[in-house]
One Martini backbone bead per residue (centre of mass of N, CA, C, O) as a GRO file, in nm:
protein
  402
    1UNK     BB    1  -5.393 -11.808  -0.559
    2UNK     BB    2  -5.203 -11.456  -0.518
    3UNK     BB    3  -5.015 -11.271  -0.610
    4UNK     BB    4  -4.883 -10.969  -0.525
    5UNK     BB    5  -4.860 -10.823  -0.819
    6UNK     BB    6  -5.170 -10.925  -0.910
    7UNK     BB    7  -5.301 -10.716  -0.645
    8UNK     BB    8  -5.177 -10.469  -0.752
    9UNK     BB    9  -5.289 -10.461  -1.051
   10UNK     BB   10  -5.585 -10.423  -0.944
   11UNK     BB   11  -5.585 -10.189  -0.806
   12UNK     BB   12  -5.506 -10.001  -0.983
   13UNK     BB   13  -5.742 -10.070  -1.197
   14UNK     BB   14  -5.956  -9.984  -0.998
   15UNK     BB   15  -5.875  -9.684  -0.926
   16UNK     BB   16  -5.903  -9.589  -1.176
   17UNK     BB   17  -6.229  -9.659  -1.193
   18UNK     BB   18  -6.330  -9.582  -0.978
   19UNK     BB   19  -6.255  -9.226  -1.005
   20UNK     BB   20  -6.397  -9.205  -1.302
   21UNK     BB   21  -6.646  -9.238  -1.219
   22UNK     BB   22  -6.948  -9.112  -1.147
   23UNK     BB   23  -7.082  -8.975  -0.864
   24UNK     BB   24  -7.345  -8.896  -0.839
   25UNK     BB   25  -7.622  -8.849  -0.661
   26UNK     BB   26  -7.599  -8.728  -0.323
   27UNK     BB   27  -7.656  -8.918  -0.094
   28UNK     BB   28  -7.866  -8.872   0.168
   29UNK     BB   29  -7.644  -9.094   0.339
   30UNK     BB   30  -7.363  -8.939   0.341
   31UNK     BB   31  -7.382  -8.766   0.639
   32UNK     BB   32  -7.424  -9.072   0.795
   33UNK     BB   33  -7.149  -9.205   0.801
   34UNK     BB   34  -6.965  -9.376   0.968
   35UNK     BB   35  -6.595  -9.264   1.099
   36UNK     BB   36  -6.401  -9.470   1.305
   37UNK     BB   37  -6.132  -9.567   1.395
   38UNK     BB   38  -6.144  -9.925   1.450
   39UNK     BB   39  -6.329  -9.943   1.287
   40UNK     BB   40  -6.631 -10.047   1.078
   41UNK     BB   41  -6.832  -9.989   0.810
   42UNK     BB   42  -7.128 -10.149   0.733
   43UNK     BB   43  -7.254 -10.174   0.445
   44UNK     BB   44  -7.592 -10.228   0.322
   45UNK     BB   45  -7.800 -10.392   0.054
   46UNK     BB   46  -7.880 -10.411  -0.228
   47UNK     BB   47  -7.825 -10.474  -0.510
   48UNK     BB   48  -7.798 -10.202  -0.675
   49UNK     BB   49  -7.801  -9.896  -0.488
   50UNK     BB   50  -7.521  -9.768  -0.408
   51UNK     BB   51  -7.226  -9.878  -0.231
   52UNK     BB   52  -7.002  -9.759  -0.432
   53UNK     BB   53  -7.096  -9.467  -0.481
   54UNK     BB   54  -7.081  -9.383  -0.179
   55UNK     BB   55  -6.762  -9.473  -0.158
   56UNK     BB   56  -6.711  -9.223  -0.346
   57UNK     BB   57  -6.784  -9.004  -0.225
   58UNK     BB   58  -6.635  -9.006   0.026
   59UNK     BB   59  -6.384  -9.020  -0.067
   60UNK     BB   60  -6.376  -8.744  -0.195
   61UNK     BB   61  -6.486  -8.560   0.076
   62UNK     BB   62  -6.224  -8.714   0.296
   63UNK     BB   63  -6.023  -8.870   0.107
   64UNK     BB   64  -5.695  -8.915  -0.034
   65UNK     BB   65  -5.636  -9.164   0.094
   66UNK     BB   66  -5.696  -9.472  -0.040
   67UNK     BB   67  -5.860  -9.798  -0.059
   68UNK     BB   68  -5.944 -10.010  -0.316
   69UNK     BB   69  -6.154 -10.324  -0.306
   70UNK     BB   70  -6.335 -10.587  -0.507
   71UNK     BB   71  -6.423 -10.919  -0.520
   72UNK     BB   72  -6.572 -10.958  -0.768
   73UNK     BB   73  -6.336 -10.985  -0.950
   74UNK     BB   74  -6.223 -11.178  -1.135
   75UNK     BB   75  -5.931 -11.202  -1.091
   76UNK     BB   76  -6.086 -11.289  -0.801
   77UNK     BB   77  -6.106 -11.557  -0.774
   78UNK     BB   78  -5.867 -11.731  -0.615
   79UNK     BB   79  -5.895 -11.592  -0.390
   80UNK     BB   80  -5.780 -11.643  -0.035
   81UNK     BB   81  -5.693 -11.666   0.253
   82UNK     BB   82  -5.380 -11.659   0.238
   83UNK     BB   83  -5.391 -11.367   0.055
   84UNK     BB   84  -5.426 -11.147   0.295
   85UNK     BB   85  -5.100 -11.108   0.346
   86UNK     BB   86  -5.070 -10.992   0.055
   87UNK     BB   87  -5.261 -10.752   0.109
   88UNK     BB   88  -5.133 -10.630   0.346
   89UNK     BB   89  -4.852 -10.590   0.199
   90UNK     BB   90  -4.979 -10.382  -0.003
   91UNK     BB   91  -5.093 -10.180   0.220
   92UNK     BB   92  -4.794 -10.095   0.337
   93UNK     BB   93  -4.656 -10.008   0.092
   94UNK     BB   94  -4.866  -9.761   0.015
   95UNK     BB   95  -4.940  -9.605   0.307
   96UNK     BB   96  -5.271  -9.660   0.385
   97UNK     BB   97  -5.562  -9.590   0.655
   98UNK     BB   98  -5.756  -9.660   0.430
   99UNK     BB   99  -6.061  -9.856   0.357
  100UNK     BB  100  -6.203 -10.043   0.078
  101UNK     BB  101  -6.473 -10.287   0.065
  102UNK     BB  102  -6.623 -10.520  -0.199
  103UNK     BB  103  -6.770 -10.800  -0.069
  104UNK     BB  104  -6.560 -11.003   0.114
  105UNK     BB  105  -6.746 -11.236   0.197
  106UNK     BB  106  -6.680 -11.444  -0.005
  107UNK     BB  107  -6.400 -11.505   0.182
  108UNK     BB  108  -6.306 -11.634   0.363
  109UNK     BB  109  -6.206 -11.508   0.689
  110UNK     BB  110  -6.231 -11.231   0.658
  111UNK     BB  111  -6.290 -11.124   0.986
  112UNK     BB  112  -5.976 -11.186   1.050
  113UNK     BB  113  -5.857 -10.944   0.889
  114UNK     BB  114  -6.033 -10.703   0.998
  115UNK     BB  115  -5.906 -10.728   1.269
  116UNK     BB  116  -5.646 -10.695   1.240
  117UNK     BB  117  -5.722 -10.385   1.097
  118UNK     BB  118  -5.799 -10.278   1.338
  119UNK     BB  119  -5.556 -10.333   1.548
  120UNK     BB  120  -5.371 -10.135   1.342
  121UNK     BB  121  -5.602  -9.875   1.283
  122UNK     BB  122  -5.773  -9.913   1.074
  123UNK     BB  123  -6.042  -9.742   0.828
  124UNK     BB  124  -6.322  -9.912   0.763
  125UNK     BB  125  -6.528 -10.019   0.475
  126UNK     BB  126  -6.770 -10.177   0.389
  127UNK     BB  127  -6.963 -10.401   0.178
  128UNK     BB  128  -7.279 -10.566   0.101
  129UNK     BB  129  -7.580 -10.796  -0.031
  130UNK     BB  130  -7.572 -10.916   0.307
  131UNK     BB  131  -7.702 -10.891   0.642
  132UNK     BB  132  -7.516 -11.127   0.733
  133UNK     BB  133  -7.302 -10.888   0.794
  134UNK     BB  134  -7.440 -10.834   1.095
  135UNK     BB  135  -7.413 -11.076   1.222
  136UNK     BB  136  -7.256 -11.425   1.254
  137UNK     BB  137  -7.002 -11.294   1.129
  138UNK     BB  138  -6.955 -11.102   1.349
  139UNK     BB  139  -6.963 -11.201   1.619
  140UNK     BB  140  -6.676 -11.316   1.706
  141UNK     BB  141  -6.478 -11.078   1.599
  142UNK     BB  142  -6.621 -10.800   1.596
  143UNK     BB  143  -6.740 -10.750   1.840
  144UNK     BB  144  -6.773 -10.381   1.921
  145UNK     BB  145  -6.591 -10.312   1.589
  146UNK     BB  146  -6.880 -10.261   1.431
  147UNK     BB  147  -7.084 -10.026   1.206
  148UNK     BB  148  -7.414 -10.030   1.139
  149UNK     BB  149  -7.567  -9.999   0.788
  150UNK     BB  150  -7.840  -9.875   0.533
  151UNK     BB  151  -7.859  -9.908   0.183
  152UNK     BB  152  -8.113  -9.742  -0.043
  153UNK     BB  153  -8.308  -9.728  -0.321
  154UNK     BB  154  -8.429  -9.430  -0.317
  155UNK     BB  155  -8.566  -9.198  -0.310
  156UNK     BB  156  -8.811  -8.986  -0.377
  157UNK     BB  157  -8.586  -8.692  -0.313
  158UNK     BB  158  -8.387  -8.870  -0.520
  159UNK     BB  159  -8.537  -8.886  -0.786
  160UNK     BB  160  -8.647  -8.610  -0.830
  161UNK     BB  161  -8.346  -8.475  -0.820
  162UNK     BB  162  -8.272  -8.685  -1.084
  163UNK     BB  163  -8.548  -8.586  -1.265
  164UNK     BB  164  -8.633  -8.295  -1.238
  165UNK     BB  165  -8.913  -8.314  -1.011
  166UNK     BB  166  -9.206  -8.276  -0.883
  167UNK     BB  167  -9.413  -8.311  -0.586
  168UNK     BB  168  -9.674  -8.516  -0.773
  169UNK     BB  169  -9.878  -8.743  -0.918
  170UNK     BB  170  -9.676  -8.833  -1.133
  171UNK     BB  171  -9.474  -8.887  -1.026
  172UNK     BB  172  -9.532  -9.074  -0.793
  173UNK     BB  173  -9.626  -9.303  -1.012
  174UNK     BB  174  -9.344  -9.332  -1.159
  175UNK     BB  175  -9.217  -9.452  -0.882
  176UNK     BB  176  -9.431  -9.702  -0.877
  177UNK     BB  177  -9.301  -9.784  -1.118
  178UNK     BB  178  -8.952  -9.756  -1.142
  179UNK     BB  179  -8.825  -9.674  -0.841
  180UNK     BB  180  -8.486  -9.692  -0.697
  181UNK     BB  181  -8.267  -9.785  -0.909
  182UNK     BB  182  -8.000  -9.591  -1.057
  183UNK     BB  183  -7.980  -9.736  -1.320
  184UNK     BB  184  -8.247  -9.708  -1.416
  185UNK     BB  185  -8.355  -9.425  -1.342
  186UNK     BB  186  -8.154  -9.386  -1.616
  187UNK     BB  187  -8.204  -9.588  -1.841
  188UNK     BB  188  -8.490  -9.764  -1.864
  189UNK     BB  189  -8.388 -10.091  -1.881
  190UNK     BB  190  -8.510 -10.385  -1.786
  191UNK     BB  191  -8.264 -10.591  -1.783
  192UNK     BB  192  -8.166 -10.458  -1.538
  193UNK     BB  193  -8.385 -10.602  -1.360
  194UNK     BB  194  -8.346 -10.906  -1.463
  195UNK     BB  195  -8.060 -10.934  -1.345
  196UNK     BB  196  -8.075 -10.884  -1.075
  197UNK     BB  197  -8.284 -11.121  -1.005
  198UNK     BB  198  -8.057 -11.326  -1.118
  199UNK     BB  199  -7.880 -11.245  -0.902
  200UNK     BB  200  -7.992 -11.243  -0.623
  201UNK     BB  201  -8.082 -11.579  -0.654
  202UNK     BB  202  -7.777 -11.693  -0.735
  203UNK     BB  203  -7.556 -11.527  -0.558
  204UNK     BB  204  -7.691 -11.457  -0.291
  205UNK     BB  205  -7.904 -11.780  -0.290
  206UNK     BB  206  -7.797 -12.021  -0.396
  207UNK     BB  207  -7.456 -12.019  -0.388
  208UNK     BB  208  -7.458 -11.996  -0.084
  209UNK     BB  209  -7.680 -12.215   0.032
  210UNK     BB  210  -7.701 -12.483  -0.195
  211UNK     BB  211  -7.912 -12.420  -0.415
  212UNK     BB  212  -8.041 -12.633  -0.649
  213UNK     BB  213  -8.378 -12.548  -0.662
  214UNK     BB  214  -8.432 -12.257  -0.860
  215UNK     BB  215  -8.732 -12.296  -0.963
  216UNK     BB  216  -8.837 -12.267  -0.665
  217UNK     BB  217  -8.693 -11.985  -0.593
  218UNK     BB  218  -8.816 -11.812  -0.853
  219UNK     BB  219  -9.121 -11.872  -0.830
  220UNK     BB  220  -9.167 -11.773  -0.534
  221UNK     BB  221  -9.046 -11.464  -0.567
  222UNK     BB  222  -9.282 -11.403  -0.800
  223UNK     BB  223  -9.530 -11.425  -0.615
  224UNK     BB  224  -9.468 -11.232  -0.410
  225UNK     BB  225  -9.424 -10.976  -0.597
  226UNK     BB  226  -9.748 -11.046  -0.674
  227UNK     BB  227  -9.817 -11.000  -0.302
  228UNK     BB  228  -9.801 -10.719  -0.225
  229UNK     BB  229  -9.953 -10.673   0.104
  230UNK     BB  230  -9.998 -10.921   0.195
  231UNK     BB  231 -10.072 -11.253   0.313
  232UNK     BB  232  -9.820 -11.493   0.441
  233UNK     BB  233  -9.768 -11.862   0.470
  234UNK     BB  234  -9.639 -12.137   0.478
  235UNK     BB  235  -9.808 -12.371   0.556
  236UNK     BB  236 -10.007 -12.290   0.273
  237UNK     BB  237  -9.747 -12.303   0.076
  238UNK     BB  238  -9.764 -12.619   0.020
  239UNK     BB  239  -9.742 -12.766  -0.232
  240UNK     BB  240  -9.562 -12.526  -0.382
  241UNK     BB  241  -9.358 -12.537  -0.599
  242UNK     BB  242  -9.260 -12.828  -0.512
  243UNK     BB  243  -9.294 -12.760  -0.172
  244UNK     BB  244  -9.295 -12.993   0.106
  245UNK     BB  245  -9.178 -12.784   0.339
  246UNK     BB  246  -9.223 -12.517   0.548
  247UNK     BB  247  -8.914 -12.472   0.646
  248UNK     BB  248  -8.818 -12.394   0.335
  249UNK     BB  249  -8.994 -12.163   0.298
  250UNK     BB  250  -8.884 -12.016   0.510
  251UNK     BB  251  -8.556 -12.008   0.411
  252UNK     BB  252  -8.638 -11.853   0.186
  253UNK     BB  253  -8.753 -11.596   0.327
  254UNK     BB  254  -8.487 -11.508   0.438
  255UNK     BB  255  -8.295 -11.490   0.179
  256UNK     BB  256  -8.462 -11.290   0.069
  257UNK     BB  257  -8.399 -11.072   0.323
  258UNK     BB  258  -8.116 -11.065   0.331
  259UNK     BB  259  -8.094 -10.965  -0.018
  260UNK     BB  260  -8.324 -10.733  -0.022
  261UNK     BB  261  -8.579 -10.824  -0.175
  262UNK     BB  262  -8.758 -10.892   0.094
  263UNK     BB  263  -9.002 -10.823   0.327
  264UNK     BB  264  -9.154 -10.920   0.656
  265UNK     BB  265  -9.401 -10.858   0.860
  266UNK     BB  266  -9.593 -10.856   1.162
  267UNK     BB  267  -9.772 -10.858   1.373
  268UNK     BB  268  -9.919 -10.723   1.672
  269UNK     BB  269  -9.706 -10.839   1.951
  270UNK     BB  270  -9.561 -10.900   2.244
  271UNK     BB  271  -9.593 -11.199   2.135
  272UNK     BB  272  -9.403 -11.393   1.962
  273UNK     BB  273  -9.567 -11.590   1.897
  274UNK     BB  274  -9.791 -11.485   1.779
  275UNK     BB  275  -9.638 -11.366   1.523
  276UNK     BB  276  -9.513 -11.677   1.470
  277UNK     BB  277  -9.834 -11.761   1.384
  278UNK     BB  278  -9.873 -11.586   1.181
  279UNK     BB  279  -9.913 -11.409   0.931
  280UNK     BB  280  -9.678 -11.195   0.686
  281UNK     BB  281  -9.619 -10.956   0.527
  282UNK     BB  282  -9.528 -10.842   0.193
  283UNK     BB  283  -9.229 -10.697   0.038
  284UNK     BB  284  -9.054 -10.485  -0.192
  285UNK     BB  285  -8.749 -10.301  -0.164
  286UNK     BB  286  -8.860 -10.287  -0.489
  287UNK     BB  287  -9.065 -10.172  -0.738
  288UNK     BB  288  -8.914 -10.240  -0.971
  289UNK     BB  289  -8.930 -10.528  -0.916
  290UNK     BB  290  -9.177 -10.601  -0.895
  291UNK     BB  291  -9.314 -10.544  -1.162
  292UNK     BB  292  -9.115 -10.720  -1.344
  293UNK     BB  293  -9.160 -10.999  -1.175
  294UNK     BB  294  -9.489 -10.995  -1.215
  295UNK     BB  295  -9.793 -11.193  -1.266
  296UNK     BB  296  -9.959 -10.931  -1.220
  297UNK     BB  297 -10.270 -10.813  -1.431
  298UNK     BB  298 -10.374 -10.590  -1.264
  299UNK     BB  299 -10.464 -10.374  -1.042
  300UNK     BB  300 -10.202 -10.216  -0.798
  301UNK     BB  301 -10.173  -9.955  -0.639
  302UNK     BB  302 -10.275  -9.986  -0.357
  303UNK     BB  303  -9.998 -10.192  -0.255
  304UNK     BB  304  -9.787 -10.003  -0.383
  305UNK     BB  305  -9.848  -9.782  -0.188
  306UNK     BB  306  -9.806  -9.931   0.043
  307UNK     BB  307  -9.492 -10.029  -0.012
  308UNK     BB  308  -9.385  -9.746   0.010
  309UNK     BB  309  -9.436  -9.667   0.262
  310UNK     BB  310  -9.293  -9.876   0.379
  311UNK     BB  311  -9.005  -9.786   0.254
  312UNK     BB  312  -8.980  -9.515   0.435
  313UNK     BB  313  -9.021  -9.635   0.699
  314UNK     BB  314  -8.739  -9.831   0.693
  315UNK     BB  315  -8.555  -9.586   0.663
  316UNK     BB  316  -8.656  -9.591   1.016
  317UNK     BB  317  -8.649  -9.578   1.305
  318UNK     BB  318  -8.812  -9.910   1.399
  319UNK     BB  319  -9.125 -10.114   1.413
  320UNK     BB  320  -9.275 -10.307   1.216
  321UNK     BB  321  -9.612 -10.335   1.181
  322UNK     BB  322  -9.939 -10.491   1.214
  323UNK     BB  323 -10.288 -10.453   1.253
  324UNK     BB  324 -10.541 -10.679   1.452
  325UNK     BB  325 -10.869 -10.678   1.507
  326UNK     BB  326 -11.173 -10.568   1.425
  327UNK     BB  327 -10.980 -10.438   1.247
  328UNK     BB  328 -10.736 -10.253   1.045
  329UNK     BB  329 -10.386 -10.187   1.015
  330UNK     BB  330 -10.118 -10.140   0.793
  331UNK     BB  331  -9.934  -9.944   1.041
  332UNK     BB  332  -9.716  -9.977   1.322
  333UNK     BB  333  -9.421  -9.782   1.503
  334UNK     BB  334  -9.222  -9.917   1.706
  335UNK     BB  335  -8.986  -9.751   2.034
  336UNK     BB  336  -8.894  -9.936   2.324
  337UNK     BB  337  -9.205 -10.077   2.281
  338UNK     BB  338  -9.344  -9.852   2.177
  339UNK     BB  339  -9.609  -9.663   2.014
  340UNK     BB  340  -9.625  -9.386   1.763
  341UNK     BB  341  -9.734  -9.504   1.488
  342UNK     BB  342 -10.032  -9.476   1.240
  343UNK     BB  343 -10.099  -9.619   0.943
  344UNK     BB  344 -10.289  -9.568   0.644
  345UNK     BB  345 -10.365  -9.693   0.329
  346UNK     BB  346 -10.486  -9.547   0.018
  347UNK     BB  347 -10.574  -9.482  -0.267
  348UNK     BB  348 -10.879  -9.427  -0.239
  349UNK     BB  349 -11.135  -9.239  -0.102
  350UNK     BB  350 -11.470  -9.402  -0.020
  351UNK     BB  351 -11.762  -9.465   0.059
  352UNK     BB  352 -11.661  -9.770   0.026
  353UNK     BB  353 -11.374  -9.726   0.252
  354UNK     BB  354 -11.436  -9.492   0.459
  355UNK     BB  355 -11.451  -9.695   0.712
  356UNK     BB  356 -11.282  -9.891   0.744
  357UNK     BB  357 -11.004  -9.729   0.730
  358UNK     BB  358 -11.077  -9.530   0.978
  359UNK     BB  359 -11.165  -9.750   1.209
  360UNK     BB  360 -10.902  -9.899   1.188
  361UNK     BB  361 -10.701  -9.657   1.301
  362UNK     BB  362 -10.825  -9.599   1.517
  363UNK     BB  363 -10.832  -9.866   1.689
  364UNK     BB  364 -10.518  -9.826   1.694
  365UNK     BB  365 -10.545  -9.555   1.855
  366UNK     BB  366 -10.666  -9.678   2.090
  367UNK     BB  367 -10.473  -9.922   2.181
  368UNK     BB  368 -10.216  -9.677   2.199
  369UNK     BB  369 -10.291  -9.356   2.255
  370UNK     BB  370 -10.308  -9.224   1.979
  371UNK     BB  371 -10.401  -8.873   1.883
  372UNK     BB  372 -10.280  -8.952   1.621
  373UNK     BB  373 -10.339  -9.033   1.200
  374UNK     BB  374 -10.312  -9.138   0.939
  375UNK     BB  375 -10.394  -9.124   0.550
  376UNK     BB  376 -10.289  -9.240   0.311
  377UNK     BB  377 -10.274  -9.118  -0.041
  378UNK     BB  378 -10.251  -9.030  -0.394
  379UNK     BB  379 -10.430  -8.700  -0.314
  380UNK     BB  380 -10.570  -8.647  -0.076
  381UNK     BB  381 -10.741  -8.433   0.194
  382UNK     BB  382 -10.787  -8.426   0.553
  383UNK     BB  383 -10.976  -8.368   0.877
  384UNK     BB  384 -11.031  -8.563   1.175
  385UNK     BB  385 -11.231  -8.563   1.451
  386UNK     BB  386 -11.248  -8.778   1.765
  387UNK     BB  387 -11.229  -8.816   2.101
  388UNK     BB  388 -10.917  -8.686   2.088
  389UNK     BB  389 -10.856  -8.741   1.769
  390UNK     BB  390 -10.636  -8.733   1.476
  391UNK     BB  391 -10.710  -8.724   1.140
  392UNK     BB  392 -10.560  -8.775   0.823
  393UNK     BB  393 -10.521  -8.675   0.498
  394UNK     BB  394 -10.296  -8.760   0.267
  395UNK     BB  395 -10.053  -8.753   0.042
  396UNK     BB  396  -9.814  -8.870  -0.060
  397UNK     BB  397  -9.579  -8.659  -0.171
  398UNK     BB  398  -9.605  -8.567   0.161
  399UNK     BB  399  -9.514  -8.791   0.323
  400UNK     BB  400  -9.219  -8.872   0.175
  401UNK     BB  401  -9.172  -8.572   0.268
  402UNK     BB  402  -9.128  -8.631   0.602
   0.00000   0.00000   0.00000
């Protein structure tokens, strides 16, 4: 429990390191915020991905007065359900209709207090770093009183933009290897992306889940962040890193994908069992992150450019599925159940590598009735017809700004 004087001293503390800190470079996420009153506008994404930053910028561009406050502060260690009330008064007392709320899931019953305050007409923005903020908690109380967003760690032309590069080869390079944490690709020290591995493993996912063994928790997604791109099975895993029960795997895959450290794509199936029985590829949300995190010291370009690919797609509205027919298709894109977009990845077209790529593709591209295909590369150009489709291939740093 916490009076409200020292709920008062807290805020002004905050409002004032707030404001103060640098607005930093405008995200391109920021023209698309929703802003609705009596609405919540949900704003998910991993640690450090910058959705602090974005609710700086928002307050500064549209509201002169405004209420911030972070839960995850010190100071705010024993605030309580019951807490809540004086939290009420004091945001009545100061006379303002914007709440900025960063992290609130963590306090028990929090979902009663946005619906009284959506009740009451005022407009909140919240924040936290774990997807089911979409999902279970807001079922009850929220259900059709809130807008969900998600903030992801820079783009390619986020990247390009604070670090003053031109969009070639060596820049795409550089973010291949950096990454988008805006920490990082800031300050370039590594120990930001060591630590965030170790918030997101136990503050988001072993102290929320109840999880005791945390070191095969840190292992299974060291190995994973090691391969991704990859197909990987629960079932195949079981026996690795002491976990004995293929559910533990898929548990962990879940907690994974919710702190948006990794993402799993399915194969492509109108049917969900063919989807859940198959292997499903794996990505890391931040490239800067599996590079830190891999046990992997092989050449892995192939893949690192697989996974920017991958996330430049989920930045886009679709399904993203992989195809596996006869040959294999890298990405497939479908919205209201339509296939839209087949796009195949490689590190370099060579002589030995260039039937495969090719004609999974088109093959996909004929399963879907799709007239055109990509094939991103790292460099390459060039463009092919047959049968009344056309593939092309691009350069990544060219289809990443598309």
């Amino acid at each position: 429990m916490i009076r409200q004087e020292e709920i008062s001293a807290v805020l002004d503390a905050q409002a004032d390191m707030f404001r103060k800190k640098e607005q930093g470079l405008p995200r391109e996420a920021l023209i698309s915020v929703p802003a609705i009153p009596s609405f919540a506008t949900i704003i998910t994404g991993i640690r450090r991905c910058g959705k602090s930053t974005l609710l700086r910028q928002l307050m500064s561009r549209k509201y002169d007065s405004a209420l911030y406050l972070n839960f995850e502060d010190i100071r705010l260690a024993n605030f309580d359900t019951d807490d809540f009330t004086r939290l009420q008064r004091e945001i009545e007392r100061r006379n303002v209709r914007v709440l900025f709320f960063d992290e609130i899931q963590i306090i028990p019953k929090w979902e009663i207090f946005i619906h009284q305050m959506l009740n009451e007409e005022y407009t909140l923005f919240i924040t936290g770093s774990n997807a089911s903020l979409l999902s279970s908690e807001l079922g009850t109380h929220l259900t059709g009183r809130h807008i969900p967003m998600e903030l992801f760690p820079f783009s390619y032309s986020e990247y390009l933009s604070f670090k003053s590069r031109p969009a070639d080869e060596d820049s795409l390079l550089n973010y291949l290897r950096d990454g988008g944490i805006p920490e990082y690709v800031k300050n370039e020290s590594e120990i930001i992306l060591n630590t965030l591995i170790d918030d997101i493993l136990i503050r988001n996912i072993a102290i929320r889940n109840s999880i005791k063994d945390v070191n095969s928790l840190r292992a299974l997604a060291v190995y994973l962040l090691s391969n991704i791109g990859n197909l990987v099975s629960a079932g195949k895993l079981v026996g690795m890193f002491d976990i004995k029960a293929a559910s533990t795997f898929l548990d962990y895959f879940s907690f994974y994908q919710r702190s948006y450290l990794l993402e799993f794509i399915p194969i492509f199936s109108y049917s969900l069992k063919v989807q859940s029985r198959n292997p499903k590829k794996v990505y890391s949300m931040d490239l800067g992150l599996a590079n830190e995190a891999s046990a992997n010291f092989s050449d892995n370009t192939g893949h690192k450019l697989e996974n920017l690919i991958f996330l430049h797609l989920r930045r886009k509205p679709g399904n993203i599925c992989y195809y596996k027919g006869k040959g294999e298709c890298d990405f497939v894109v479908a919205e209201k159940g339509k296939v839209l977009h087949a796009i195949q990845v490689c590190h370099q077209i060579t002589d030995q590598n260039f039937a495969r790529e090719y004609n999974g593709l088109l093959e996909a591209m004929k399963a879907f009735n799709l007239s055109e295909g990509i094939i991103v590369t790292t460099n390459q150009t060039d463009s092919f017809e047959e049968d009344g489709k056309h593939i092309r291939l691009m350069p990544a740093n060219q289809f990443l700004l598309s």
